[in-house]
N, C-alpha and C positions, 0 to 999 in steps of 0.2 A: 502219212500224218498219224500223231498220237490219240489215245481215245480221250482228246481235249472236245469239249461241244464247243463248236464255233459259229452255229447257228440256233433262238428264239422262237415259236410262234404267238404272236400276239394277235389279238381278237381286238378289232378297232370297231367300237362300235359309240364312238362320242361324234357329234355332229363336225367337229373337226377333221378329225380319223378320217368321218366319211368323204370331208370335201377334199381332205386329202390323197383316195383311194381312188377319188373323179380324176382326179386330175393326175394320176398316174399311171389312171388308164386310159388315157390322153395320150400320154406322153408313149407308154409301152405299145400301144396302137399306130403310133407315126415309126415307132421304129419296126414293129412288123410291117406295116406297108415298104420300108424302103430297105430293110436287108433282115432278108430268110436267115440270115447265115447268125448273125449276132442276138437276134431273137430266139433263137435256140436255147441259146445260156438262158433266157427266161424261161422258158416253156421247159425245158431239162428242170431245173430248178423246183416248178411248178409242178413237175410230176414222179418230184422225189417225198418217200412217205415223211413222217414228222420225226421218225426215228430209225438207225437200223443198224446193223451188225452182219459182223461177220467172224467165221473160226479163224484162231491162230491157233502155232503149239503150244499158245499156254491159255489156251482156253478162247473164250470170247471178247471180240474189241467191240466197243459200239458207239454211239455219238448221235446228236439229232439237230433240228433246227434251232438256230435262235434268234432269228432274224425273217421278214418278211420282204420281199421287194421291193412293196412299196414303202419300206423305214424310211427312203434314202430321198423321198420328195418331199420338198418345204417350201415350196414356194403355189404363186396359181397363176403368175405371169408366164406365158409361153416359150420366151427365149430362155428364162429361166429354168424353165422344165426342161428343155434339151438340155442346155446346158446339166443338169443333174442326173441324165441319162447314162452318161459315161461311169457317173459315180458308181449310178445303182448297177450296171453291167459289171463292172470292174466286181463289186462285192459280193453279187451274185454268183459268177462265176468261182470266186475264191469258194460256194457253197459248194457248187458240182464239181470241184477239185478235190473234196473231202467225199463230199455223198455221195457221187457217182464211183469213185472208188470201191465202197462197200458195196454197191450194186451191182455192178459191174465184175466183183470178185465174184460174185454170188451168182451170176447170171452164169459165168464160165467154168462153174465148179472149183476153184482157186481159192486157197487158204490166203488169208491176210498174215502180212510178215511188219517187220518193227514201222516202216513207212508206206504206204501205201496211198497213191495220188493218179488222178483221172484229169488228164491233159486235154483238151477243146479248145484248139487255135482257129485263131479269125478265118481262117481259111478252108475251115472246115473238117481238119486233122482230126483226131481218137488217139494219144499213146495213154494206155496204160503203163504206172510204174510201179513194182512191189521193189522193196530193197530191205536188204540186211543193214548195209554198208552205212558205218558211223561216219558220218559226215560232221565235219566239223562247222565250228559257227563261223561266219563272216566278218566277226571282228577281228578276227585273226587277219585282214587284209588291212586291217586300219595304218599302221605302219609304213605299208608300200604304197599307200596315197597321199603325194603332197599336200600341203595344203590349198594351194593354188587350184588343185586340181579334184576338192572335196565341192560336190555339186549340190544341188537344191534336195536331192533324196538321202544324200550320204547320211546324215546324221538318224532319218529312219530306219533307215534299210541296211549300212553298214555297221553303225556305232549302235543302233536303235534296239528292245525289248521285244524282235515279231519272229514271225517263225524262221527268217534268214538266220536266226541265232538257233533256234531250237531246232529246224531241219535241215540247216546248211544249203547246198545247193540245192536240194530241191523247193526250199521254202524260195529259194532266191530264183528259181524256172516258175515259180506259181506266180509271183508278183512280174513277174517280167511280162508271164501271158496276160494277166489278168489288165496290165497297162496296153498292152497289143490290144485286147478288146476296147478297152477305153477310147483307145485311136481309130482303130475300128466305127465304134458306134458313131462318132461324132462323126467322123468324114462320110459317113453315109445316110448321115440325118442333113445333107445341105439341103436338100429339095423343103425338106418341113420346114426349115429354117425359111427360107427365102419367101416360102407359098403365107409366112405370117404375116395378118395386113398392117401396115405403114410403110417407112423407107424401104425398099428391097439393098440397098449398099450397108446401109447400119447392121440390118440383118447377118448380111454377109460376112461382113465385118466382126459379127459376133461369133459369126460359126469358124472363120479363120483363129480369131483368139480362140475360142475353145480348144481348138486343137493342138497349138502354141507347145503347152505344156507336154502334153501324152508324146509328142514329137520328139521333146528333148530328152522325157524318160526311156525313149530307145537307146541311145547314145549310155547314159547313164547303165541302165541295166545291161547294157553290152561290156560296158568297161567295167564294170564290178564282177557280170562272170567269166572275162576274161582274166582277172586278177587271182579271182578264187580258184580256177583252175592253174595259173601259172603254180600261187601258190604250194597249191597238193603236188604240181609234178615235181617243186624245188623241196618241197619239206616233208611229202607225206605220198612219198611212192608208191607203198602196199595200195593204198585206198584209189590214186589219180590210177594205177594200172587195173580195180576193179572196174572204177567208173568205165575206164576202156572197152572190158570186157565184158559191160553192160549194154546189150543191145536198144533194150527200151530208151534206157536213160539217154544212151550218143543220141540215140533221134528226137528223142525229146528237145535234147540242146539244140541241135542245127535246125529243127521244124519248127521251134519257136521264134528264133533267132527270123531264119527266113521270111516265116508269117506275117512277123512284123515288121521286117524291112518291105518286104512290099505294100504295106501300108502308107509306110514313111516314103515309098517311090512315089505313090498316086496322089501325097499333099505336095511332096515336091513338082509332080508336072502341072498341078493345080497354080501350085504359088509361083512359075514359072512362066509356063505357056496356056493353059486354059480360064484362068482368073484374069490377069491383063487382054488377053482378049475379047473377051466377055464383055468388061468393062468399056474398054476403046469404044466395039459398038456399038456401047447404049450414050458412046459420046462423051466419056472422059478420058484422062488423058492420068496415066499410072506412073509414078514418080517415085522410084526407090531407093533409098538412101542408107546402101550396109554399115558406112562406119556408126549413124546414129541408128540406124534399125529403125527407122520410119516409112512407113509406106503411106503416100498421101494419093489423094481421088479427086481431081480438079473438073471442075464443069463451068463455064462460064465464070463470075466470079466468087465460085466457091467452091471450097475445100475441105474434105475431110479425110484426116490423118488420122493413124493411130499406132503405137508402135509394134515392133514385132521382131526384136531383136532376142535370137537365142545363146546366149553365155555359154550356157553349160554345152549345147551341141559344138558351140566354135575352140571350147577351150579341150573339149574330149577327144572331139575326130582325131586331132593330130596323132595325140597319144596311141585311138584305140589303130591306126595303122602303123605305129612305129613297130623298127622291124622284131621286138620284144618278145609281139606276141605272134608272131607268124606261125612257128610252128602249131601252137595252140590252134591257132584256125582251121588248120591244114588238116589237124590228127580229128577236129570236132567237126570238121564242113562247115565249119562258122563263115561266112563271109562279112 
């Protein structure tokens, strides 16, 4: 990353702030109780200074916070506050992909070079990445995607003004993990979810939609860095055969890539075989319906539906197995 500050400290100290600050240590408190792994990226976050730096050859790069954890809670209803969990994970982690960088170079004696970024997947991974290598921006994929085939993030993340443009594929591995955590958090916040008192199926209910989304942004960020690297190996060969020759980098691709799919495996056996079981037991009766994407919950003479159809996953998978991109997978471990 460049010495762009992408992180704020602000001092909340108005009676709002404060009920704000409750209740986001509320919310950061259910998710240390229900995964070590995802709490990290807070507590990392929380024990990076307000500012730091490191040597390059051309002297020093530095950057500091501008952001707080808890910016990202707004609400004081409790399903609500899960649901904003993923956000704040998600933004937080974008910090210790920056900050942790410079610490991290500094902890191991290492000079900072033009990009420099600190990897922390759901799974508990550490790549560091320094690079030379001019990467190019992601709009340069805009062309080779249909239109049919331009999803809910394209116009952010491909066409969009974020660091996918300014650090090419690694801004596009920072937002791919950073939605991996997203998925992450909420799939392991079900327990908080369900222990809140009223309906325990609304609940449920709520915590499936939450995750709805992060689910399809795998799909999504799978197929755009499949593109970007086809890309580089059709138009920019010096660069796709550094990328090759970068150790850090290959694992970064295929450990993120992974991380997250086994995420996206545990909603699928969820939404599969442990959620309709569940349910059956407590005496309803699970009714799924793909072409409209409804899943409805019957119990005597009631019913509650709600939808849960994913586009962009049904319109992408085909693509991202066409035989296009096989080599790609093959040379990156992508699966």
């Amino acid at each position: 990353m460049k010495n762009i500050p992408i992180f704020i400290f602000c001092m909340l100290v108005s009676a709002c702030a404060y009920s704000q600050n409750t209740d986001g240590d509320w919310a950061f408190n259910e998710l240390r109780k229900n995964s070590t792994s995802e709490y990290v990226v807070i507590s990392e976050y929380q024990r990076l200074p307000q500012s730091f730096s490191i040597r390059t050859d051309l002297g020093s790069m530095s950057s500091y916070k501008t952001f707080t954890e808890f910016d990202f809670f707004h609400s004081t209803d409790k399903v609500d506050l899960l649901g904003e969990l993923p956000i704040a994970v998600h933004e937080v982690n974008h910090g210790i992909t920056n900050g942790k960088a410079y610490t991290e170079c500094n902890r191991r004696g290492l000079q900072g070079l033009n990009n420099n970024y600190y990897f922390y997947t759901p799974a508990g991974n550490e790549i560091l990445v320094r690079s030379n290598l001019r990467f190019f921006p992601t709009g340069r994929i805009i062309p080779l995607i249909p239109q049919d085939k331009r999803s809910f993030r394209f116009d952010t993340y491909v066409e969009g003004n974020t660091s996918t443009q300014t650090d090419g594929l690694l801004g596009l591995l920072d937002e791919f993990n950073s939605y991996a955590h997203s998925l992450a958090t909420v799939y392991m916040l079900k327990k908080s979810y369900m222990e809140i008192p009223g309906m325990e199926l609304s609940h449920y209910i709520s915590w499936r939609q939450d995750m709805h989304s992060y689910v399809q942004s795998y799909y999504e960020f799978k197929y755009f860095l499949l593109h970007y690297l086809l890309y580089a190996k059709t138009n920019e060969r010096t660069l796709y055969t550094e990328i090759k020759n970068s150790p850090d980098l290959m694992l970064a691709i295929s450990t993120i890539n992974s991380d997250f799919l086994r995420v996206v495996d545990q909603f699928n056996q969820e939404d599969q075989v442990a959620g309709p079981a569940y349910w059956k037991k407590k005496g309803y009766s699970v009714l799924k319906n793909p072409e409209t994407g409804y899943e409805n919950y019957k119990q005597g003479g009631s019913t509650i539906g709600y939808g849960c159809k994913m586009d962009d996953r049904d319109k992408l998978l085909p693509e991202i197995n066409s035989s296009k991109f096989n080599e790609i997978k093959a040379e990156f471990s992508i699966r």
